[in-house]
C-alpha atoms as a printed R data frame, in Angstrom:
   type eleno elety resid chain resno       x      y       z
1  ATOM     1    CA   UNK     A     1   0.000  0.000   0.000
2  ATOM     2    CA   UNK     A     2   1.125  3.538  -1.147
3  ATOM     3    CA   UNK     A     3   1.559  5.988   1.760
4  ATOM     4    CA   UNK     A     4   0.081  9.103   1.528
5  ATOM     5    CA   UNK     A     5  -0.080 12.612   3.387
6  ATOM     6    CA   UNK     A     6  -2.553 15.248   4.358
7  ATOM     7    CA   UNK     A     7  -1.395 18.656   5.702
8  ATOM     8    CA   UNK     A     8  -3.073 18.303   8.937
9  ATOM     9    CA   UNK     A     9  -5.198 21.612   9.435
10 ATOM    10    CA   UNK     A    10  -2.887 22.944  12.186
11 ATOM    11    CA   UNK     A    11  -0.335 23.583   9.488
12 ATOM    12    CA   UNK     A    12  -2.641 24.943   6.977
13 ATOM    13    CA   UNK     A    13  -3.731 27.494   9.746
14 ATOM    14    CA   UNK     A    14  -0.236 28.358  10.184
15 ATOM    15    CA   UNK     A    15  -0.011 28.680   6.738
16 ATOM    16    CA   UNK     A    16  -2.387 31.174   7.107
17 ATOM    17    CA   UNK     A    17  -5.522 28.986   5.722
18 ATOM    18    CA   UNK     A    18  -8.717 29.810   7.629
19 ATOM    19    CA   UNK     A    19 -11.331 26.663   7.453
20 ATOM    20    CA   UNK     A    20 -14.210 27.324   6.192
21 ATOM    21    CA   UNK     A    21 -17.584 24.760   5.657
22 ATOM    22    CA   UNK     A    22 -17.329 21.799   3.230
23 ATOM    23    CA   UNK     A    23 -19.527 19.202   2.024
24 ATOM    24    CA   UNK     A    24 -19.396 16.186   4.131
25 ATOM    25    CA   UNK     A    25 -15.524 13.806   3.501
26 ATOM    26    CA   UNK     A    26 -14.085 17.312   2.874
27 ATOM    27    CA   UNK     A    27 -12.691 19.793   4.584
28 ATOM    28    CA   UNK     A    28 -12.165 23.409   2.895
29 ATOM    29    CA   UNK     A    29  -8.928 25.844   3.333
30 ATOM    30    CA   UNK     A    30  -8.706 29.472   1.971
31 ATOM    31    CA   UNK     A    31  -6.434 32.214   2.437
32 ATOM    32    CA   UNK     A    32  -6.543 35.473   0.605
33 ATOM    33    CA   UNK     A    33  -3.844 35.845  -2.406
34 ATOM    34    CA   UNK     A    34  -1.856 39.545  -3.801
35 ATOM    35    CA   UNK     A    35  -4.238 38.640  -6.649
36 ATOM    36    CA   UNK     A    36  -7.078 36.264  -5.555
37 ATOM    37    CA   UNK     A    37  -7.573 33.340  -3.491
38 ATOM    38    CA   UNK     A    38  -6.062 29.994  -2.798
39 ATOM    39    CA   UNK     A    39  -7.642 27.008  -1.577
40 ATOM    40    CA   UNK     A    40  -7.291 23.592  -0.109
41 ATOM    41    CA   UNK     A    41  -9.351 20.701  -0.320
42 ATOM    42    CA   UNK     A    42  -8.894 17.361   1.655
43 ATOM    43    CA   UNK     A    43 -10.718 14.484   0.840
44 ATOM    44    CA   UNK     A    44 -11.519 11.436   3.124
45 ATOM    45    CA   UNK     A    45  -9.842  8.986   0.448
46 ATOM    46    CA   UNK     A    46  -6.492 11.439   0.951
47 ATOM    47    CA   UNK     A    47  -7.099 13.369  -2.445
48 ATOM    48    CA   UNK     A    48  -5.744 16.571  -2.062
49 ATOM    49    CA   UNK     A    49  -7.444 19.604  -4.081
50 ATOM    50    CA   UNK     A    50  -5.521 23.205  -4.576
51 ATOM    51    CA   UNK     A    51  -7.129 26.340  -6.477
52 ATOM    52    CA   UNK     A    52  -6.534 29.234  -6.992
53 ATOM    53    CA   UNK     A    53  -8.949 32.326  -8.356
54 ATOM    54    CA   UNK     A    54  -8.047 35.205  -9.408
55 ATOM    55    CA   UNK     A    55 -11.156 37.465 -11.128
56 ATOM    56    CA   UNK     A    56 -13.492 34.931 -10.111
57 ATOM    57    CA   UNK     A    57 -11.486 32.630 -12.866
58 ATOM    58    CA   UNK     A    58 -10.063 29.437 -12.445
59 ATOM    59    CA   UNK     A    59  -6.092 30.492 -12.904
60 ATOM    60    CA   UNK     A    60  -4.566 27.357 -11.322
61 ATOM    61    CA   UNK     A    61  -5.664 23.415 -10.228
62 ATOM    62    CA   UNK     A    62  -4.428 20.676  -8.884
63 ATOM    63    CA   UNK     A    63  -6.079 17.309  -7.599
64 ATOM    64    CA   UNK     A    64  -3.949 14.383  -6.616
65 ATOM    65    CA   UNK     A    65  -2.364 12.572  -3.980
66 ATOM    66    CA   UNK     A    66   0.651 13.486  -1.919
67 ATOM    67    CA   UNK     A    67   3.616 11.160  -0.031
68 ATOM    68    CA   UNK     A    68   5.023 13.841   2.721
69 ATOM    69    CA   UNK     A    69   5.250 17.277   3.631
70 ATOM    70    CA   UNK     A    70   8.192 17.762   1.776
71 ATOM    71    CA   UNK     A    71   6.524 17.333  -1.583
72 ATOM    72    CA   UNK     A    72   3.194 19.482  -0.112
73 ATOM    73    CA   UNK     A    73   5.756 22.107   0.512
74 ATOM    74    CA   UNK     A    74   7.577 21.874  -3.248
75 ATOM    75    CA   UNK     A    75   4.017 21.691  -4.612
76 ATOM    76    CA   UNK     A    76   3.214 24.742  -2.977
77 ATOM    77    CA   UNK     A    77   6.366 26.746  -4.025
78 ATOM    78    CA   UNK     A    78   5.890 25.267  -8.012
79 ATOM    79    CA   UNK     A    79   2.889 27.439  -7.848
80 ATOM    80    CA   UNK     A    80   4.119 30.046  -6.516
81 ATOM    81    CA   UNK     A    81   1.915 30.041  -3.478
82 ATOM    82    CA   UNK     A    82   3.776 30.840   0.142
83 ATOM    83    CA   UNK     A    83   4.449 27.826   2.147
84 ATOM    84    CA   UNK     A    84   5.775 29.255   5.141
85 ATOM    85    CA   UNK     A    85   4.189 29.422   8.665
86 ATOM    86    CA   UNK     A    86   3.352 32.734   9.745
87 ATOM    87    CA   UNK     A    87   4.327 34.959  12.557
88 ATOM    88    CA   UNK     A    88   2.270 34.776  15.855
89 ATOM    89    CA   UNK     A    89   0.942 37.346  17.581
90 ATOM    90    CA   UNK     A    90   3.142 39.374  19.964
């Protein structure tokens, strides 16, 4: 069996995703962009989902499966989307 990895949504909130309702076996991660909006989508059978909108457009999609947090993190940075956890407050 291939292993496969979910950002857990501690991360993504440290990311600075903010969780947001989803249909049930999902769970649904946005964060504002400099020219849109990115989003996350987990699925129960550990598909992963990221968008990003710009305009109201579809500029960017990917649905697949990932093996660690490395390759989450290079996956972010191929599309250019910050993959860094952000500064607390204080």
């Amino acid at each position: 069996m291939i292993s496969t990895y979910q950002p857990p949504a501690a991360l993504l909130q440290a990311f600075g995703f903010t969780r947001y309702s989803a249909p049930p076996r999902q769970a649904r991660f946005s964060r504002p962009s400099e020219r849109g909006q990115e989003t996350i989508v987990l699925y129960d059978d550990d598909e992963i989902t990221l968008l990003e909108t710009v305009d109201r457009q579809l500029l960017y999609s990917f649905q697949g499966r990932l093996a660690s947090e490395a390759e989450f993190r290079v996956l972010l940075r191929q599309v250019n989307w910050p993959a860094e956890v952000l500064p607390g407050p204080g």
